[in-house]
N, C-alpha and C positions, 0 to 999 in steps of 0.2 A: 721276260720278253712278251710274254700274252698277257698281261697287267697292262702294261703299256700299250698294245697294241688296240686292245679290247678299248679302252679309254679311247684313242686316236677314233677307230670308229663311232664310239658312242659319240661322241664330241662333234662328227662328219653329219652323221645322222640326224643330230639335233641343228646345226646348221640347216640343213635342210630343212627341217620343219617348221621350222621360224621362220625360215623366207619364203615358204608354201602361201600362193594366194587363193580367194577363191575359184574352184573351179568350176566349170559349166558341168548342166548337168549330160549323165556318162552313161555307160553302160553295166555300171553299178544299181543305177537307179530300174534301169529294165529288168535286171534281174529282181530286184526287189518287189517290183509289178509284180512280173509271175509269182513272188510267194505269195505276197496279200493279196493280190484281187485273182485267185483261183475260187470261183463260184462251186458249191455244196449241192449235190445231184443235179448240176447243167443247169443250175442257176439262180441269181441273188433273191436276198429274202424283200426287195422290195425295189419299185422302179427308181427310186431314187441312191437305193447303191447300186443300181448296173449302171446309172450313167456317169456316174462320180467314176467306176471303174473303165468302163469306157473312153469316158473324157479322156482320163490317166493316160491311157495305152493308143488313144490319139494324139496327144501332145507327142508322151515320147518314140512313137513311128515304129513302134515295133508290128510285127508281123504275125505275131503268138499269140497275140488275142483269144481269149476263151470263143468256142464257135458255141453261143446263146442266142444266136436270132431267131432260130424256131420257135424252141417254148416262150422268148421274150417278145416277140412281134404279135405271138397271139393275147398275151396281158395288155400290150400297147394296144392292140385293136379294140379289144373288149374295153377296157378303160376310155377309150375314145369314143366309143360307140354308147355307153350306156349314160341316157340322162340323168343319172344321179350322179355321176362324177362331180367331186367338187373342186376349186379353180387348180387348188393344189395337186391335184391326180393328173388334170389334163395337164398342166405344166410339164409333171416331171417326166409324162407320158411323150408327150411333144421334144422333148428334149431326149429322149434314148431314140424316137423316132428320125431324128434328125442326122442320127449315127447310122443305127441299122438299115433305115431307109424300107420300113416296112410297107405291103401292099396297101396304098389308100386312096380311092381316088378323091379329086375335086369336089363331086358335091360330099361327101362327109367332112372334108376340110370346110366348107361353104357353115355345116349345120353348126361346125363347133365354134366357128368364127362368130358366129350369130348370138352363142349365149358366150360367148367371149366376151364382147361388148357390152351385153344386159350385164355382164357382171362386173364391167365397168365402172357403167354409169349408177351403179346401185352399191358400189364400194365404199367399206366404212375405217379401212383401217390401210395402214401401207401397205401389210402383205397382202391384202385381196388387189389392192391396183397392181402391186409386181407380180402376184402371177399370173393375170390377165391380162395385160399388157406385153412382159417376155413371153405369152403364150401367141399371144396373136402376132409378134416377130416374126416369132418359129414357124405358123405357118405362112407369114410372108419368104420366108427364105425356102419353104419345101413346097409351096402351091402360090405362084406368083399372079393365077389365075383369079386367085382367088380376091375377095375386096375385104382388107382387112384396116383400112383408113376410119382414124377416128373421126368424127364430124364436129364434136366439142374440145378436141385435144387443151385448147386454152385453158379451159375449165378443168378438166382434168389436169394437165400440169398445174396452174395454181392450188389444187386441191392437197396434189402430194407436198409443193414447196410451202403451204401452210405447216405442215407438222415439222419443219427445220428450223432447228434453234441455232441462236446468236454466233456459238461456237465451230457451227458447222459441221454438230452432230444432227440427227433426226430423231423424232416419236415414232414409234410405233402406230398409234392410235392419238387421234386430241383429248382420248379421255388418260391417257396414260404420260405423268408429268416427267419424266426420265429420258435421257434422251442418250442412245447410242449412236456407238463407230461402226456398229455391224449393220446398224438402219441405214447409218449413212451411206455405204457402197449400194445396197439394195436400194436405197431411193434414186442416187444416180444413175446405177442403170435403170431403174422408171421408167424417170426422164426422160435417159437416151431413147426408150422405145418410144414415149409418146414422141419423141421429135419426127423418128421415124416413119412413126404412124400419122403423123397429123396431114388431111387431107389439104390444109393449107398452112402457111407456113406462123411458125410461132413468134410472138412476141419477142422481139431481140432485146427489153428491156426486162423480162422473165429470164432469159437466161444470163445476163450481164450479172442480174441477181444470185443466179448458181455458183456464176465463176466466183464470185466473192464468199460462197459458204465454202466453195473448194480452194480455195486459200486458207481463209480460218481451221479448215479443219486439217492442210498443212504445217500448219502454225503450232498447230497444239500436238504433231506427232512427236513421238520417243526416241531417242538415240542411244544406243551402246557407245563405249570407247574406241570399238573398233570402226566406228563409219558407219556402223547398221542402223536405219530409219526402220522404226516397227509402229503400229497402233494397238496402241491398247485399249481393251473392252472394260469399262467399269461399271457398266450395266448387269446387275445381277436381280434377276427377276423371273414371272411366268417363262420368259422365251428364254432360259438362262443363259448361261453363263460362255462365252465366245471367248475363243483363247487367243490371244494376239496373231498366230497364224492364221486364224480361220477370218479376222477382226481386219488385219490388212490386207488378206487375199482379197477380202470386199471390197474396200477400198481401190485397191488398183484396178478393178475388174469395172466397176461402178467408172472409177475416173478415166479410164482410157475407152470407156463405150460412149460418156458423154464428148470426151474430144471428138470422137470422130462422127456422131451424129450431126450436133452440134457445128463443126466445120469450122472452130475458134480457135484461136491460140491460146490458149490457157496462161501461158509466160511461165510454165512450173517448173522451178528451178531444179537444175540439173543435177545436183547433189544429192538432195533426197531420192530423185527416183533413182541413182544408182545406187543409194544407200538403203533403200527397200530390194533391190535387186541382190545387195548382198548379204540384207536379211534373211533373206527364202534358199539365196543359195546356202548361208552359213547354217541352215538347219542340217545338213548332210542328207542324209537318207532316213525318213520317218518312217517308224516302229510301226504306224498301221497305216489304215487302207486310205481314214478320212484326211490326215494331215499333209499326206503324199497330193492327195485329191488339189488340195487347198493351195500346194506348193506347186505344183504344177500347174495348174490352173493359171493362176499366178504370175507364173513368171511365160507363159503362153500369151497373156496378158500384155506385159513389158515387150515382149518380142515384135508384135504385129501391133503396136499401137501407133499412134498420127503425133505423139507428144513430145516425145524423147526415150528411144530404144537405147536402152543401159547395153555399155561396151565393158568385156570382162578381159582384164589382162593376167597373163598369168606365165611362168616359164617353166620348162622341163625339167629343167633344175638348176639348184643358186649355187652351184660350185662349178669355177670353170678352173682348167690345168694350162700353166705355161708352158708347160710338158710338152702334152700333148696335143697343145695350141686349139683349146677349143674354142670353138663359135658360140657367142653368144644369140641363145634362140627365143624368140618372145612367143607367145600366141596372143592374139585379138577376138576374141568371141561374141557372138552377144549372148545373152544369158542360158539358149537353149543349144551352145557349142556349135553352131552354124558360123562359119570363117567371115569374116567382113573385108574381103580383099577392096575395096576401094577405098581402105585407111592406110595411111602412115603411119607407122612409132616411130618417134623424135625421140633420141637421148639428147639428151639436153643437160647433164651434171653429173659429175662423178666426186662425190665426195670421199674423202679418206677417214675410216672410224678412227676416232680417236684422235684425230687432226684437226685442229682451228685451219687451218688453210685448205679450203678446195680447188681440187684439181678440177677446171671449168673446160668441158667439150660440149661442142654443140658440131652434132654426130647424125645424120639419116641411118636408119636402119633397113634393109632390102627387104623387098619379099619376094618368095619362092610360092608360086601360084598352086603351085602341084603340091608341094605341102602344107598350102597355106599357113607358111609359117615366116614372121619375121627374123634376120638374125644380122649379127652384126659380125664381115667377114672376118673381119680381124680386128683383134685388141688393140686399142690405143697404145703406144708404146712406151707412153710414162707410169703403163698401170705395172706394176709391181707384187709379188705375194702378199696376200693379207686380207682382211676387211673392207668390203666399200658398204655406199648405199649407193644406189645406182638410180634417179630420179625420169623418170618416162616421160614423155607426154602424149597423147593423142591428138592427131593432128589431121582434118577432112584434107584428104587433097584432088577429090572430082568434084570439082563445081556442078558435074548434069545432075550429081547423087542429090534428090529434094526430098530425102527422109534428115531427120533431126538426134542425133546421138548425145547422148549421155554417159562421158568418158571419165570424168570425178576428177578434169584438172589434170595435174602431173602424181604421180603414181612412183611412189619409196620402197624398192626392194632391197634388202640386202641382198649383197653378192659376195662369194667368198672366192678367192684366187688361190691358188694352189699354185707349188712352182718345187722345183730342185733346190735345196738350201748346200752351198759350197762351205766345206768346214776345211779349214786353213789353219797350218802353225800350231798344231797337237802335239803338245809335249808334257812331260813328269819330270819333275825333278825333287832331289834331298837336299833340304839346304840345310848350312850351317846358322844354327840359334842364333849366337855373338852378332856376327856381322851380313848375315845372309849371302854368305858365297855359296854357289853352286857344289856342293860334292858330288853327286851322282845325279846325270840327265837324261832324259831319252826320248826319242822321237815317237810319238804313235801314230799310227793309220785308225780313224776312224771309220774305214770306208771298209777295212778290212778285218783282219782278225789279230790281235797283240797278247804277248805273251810274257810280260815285261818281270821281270824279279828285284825288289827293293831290299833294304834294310834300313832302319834308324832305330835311335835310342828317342828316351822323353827328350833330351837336348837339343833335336833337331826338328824342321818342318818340310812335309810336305807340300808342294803346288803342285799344280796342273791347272794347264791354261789352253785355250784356244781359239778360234777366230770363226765365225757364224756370217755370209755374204748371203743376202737375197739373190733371187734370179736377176737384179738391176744392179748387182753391185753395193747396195746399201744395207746399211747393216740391220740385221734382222733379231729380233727378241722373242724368242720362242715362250711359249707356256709355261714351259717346265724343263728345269737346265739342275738333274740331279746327280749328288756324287754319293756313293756306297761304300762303307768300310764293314765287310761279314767276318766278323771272328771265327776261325775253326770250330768254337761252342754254338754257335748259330746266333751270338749276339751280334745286333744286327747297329749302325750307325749312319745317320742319313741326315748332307749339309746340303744346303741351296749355294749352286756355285754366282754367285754376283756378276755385272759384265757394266763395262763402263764403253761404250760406241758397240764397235765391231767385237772387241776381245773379250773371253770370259776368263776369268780367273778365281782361283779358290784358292787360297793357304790354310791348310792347318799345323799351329803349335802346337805338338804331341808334350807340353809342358802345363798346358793350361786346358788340357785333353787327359789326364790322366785318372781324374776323378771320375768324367763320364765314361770314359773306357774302361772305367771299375780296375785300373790296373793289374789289368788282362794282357799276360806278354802273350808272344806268339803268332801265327800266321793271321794276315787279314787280308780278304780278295776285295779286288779294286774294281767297282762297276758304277758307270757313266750312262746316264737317261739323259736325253736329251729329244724333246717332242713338242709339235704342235699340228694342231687342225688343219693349219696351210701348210706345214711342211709335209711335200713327200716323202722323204728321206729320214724320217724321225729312225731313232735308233736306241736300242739297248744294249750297250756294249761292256764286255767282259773284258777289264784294261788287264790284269794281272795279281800279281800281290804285291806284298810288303811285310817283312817282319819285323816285329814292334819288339823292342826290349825296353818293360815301361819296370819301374823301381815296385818292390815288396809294398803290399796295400798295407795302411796305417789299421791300427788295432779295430780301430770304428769305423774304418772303410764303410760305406753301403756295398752290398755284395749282389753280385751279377745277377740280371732276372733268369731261371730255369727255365729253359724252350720246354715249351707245350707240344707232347707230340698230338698231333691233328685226331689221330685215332680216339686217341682218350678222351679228348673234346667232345667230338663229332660222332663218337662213335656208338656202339648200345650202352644202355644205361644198367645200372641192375635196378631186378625189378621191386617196386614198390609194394607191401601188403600193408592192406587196409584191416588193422579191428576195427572193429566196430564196440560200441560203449555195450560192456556186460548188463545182459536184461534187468529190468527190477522183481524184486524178489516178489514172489506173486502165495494168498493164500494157499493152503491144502486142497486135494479136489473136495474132500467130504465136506469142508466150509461151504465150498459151493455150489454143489448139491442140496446142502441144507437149507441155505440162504433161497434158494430157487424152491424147494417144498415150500417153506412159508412165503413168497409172493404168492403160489400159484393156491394157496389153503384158502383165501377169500373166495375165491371162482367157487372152489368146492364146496365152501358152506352157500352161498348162494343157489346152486343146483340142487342141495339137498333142502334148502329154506322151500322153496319152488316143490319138491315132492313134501313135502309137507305141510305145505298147502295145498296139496291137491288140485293142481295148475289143472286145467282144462280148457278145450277149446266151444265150450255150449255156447258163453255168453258173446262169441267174436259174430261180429257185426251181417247180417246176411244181405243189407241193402248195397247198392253198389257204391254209391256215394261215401257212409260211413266206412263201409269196409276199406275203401283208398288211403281214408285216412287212415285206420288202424294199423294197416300196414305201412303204410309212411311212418307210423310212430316206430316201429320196431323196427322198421330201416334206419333210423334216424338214431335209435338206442345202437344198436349193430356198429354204427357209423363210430358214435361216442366209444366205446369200446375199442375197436379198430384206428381210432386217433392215439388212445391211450395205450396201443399197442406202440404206433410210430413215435411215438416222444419219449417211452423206450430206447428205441433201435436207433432215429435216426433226428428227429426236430426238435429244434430247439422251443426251451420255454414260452418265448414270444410271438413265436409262428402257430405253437400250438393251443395258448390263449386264442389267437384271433381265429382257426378254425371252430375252437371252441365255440366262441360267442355266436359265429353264424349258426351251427349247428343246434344252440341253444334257443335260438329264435326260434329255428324253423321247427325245433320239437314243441314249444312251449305253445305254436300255433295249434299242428296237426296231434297233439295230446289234449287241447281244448277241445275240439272240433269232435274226436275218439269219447273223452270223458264225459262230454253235454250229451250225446246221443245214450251212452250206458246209462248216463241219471234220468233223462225223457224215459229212455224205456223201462226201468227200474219203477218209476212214480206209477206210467200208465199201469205195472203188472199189480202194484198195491192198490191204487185206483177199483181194480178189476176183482 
């Protein structure tokens, strides 16, 4: 019964997960914030992770933010203040500034503004224009006072739209031939600011020209099989290597800042950007601080953009009961789980899996304000237990609403139905082999408990039949419809019972059964599985027995398999000892004693060669020059000796050739250099 059962749930379980859509992001993800972005002594190791961590925990509205504005506002200030800053520092300075809202007044914003511009118009590559240009944004949105209008912006935008290639990637640099996805978002937002910025308005033929590299570079994005639109970065170089998360976060961020500068309609099909929507969603929750950054960012992006806000559909879950008459419940999100009550969901199709013929509803589904949640109050009443795919659609129905949605068309979930299955007309019977008359019948309860007692010989067969009705009356085919014959020896025998409409039926001839029964007489219990995913009612039922009087096994019979008990399997093993291979047989100590006297007998006659020569230190060198050398040479002997000890004990021949040779240089030098001076001073002393 718990075999069966266990399966029915795994089976429910997995239902579910199959029909799981993406969902917005939760409060999984906040949790996740506090683990990564918990700043190390009250705070990060650079302004550009506190505001990546920042941003993070401003998208997602949590309330737990690390408290870092003290030690962080006075790095921001100092960084703002000191004329060495370079365009990079005031950026990312500008940017945590814009979170924490640290103390600054108007003319320090005036002075940065000032070499903001010189570093403009003296810009050689695209990162010096984006971060001078998003710098001088920033403080148009925190010092409105202040005059942060470009006066060449033409010039400037033509400069950056120079390094954008055919494909609707970007250069870095005109000196750099390569052209990425990750420049490409960073050069749109540029753009976007020089549009912002420009004290008059720009060329509509400059930017007619953008819209066509933001198509192109539509064009050339990546798909999964699931609907995911991602970009990929194949620029590997100086600024490396951009991982497709961080390569389309750009991207989205770059394209919905130029929409909205800009004030265009882009025309950008709806598909992709909800197909990038459920790129970033499909990443779940990222392992660190930067890709979280990147995902949120991101999809913050998607949310508040002027182009098309991706709509996420998703439901509570794809199992519903006839039972218990559930409602079917949708949700509507946009991508950062904020409800979109001025939408519809249209069901629109209800397919039958497994069916050439669909069952076609065109169905409104309510919504509930307070839960913001759509559902559908009641089932259609041709739906039935079993399998659908349930087809959506998203549908505007407030004409005042002038934002632009991105819903992906109509939307395929499966849905699994659940119901009571009615089991009708359970019976057993012993027939007669010859003619198939009934000799012994009986009724069962499936619903209950049966205690039924048989007999037969090899001569006769058993049936057992029964009748299976959906909750609609129509006949239903379950997963698995098994019958059990367990011998008293715990031989075990398992038929699949067959079912022609509504009825199931099994016969077995215990004549043409006596071989696989191993010609085992004696008691066998009768047990009945009958289960599926949709059925409630699935069951493991204990029918009764049966006793077999089957004929004497033939001399060559095969003979019944011996039940394994579980213990002896499963249970401790005895334990294993390891020999190990008998050592090899090794000389005497005194061999090697001896063997060790005569290596060490050379050293010895050498020390006594030296006393008899009557070694002395008169002739060693007293200037300071020679002396260095002489002792380098003896170091250098010392050394040789000391090698010839290691290739002994531990190196090998070819390692110790090569220290050799260097060592033989450097003695062959500082032994000339020792030797020339003993002969100079040897000649001067005859000389004399």
């Amino acid at each position: 019964m718990g075999k069966v059962l266990g399966f029915l749930i795994l089976a429910v379980c997995t239902l579910i997960c199959e029909a799981a859509i993406f969902k917005p992001i939760s409060d999984s993800h906040r949790s996740a914030a506090l683990d990564l972005l918990t700043p190390k002594d009250g705070s990060f190791e650079s302004l550009e992770v506190t505001y990546k961590a920042l941003r993070s925990f401003e998208v997602l509205g949590t309330g737990k933010q690390p408290d870092i504005k003290a030690v962080t506002c006075k790095s921001v200030v100092d960084t703002l203040r000191s004329p060495s800053s370079a365009s990079k520092d005031l950026f990312q300075a500008l940017r945590v500034n814009r979170i924490l809202k640290c103390e600054l007044n108007n003319e320090a914003f005036a002075g940065i503004a000032s070499r903001l511009k010189d570093n403009v118009n003296s810009a050689g590559s695209l990162l010096d224009y984006y971060y001078s240009v998003e710098s001088l944004v920033l403080i148009e949105g925190q010092a409105s006072e202040v005059d942060v209008h470009l006066g060449g912006a033409d010039s400037v935008f033509r400069a950056i739209k120079a390094l954008s290639q055919s494909d609707g990637r970007w250069r870095y640099s005109s000196n750099n031939p390569e052209s990425s996805t990750f420049a490409a978002g960073i050069a749109l937002e540029s753009l976007a600011g020089v549009i912002s910025l420009a004290s008059s308005e720009i060329d509509r033929s400059l930017i007619s020209l953008v819209k066509n590299d933001i198509s192109k570079l539509l064009d050339g994005v990546e798909k999964y099989d699931d609907g995911a639109y991602y970009f990929d970065e194949k620029l590997v170089d100086a600024h490396g290597y951009q991982s497709p998360l961080s390569a389309s976060s750009a991207v989205v961020r770059g394209i919905t800042a130029f929409a909205i500068a800009s004030d265009e309609d882009l025309n950008l099909p709806g598909d992709k950007i909800l197909g990038l929507a459920r790129f970033f969603l499909g990443v779940g929750i990222p392992g660190n601080a930067e890709d979280l950054f990147y995902q949120l960012d991101a999809l913050a992006s998607l949310e508040n953009n002027r182009v098309s806000i991706p709509l996420i559909l998703s439901l509570p879950t794809a199992v519903l009961s006839l039972t218990r008459k559930d409602q079917l419940k949708v949700n509507v999100n946009t991508v950062l789980g904020s409800a979109a009550p001025s939408l519809s969901v249209k069901l629109k199709q209800i397919f039958t899996s497994g069916s050439k013929d669909a069952s076609i509803i065109d169905q409104d589904l309510k919504f509930d304000p307070e839960n913001a949640v759509h559902f559908l109050d009641v089932l259609p009443e041709n739906i039935d237990g079993g399998s659908y795919v349930f087809t959506f659609e998203i549908v505007l129905h407030n004409p005042e609403d002038k934002k632009i949605y991105a819903a992906g068309g109509r939307t395929k979930v499966p849905i699994y139905v659940t119901g009571f299955v009615k089991v009708d007309h359970a019976e057993v019977a012993v027939l007669d082999s010859d003619l198939g008359n009934v000799e012994t019948q009986k009724r069962l309860d499936l619903a209950g408990e049966n205690t039924i007692s048989l007999s037969a010989n090899h001569l006769q067969k058993l049936r057992l039949s029964f009748q299976l009705t959906s909750p609609l009356g129509n006949a239903f085919k379950p997963h698995q419809a098994f019958l059990k014959l367990r011998h008293e020896s715990k031989v075990e025998h398992i038929f699949v019972v067959g079912n022609s409409g509504k009825k199931f039926e099994i016969i077995l001839d215990f004549l043409g059964l006596v071989e696989k029964f191993f010609y085992l007489s004696g008691r066998y219990d009768i047990q009945l599985t009958v289960g599926d995913a949709v059925m409630e009612n699935s069951f493991f039922q204990h029918l009764g027995s049966i006793e077999l009087d089957l004929p004497e096994p033939p001399e060559k019979a095969a003979r019944p398999p011996q039940a394994v008990d579980a213990s002896s399997r499963f249970g401790l093993k005895a334990e294993i000892s390891h020999i190990f291979r008998a050592p090899e047989k090794r000389p005497p100590k005194e061999l090697s004693l001896t063997f060790l006297a005569l290596v060490l007998l050379p050293f010895v006659g050498f020390l006594v060669g030296l006393l008899r020569l009557q070694v002395n230190l008169k002739n060693f060198p007293k200037a300071s020059a020679p002396a260095t050398f002489a002792i380098l040479f003896h170091l250098g002997i010392a050394a040789v000796l000391s090698l010839y000890l290691l290739f002994w004990l531990q190196l090998n021949l070819f390692t110790a050739l090569k220290a050799l040779g260097i060592l033989g240089i450097f003695l062959m030098f500082v032994g000339h250099k020792t030797l020339a001076y003993l002969a100079s001073s040897s000649a001067k002393l005859k000389s004399a």
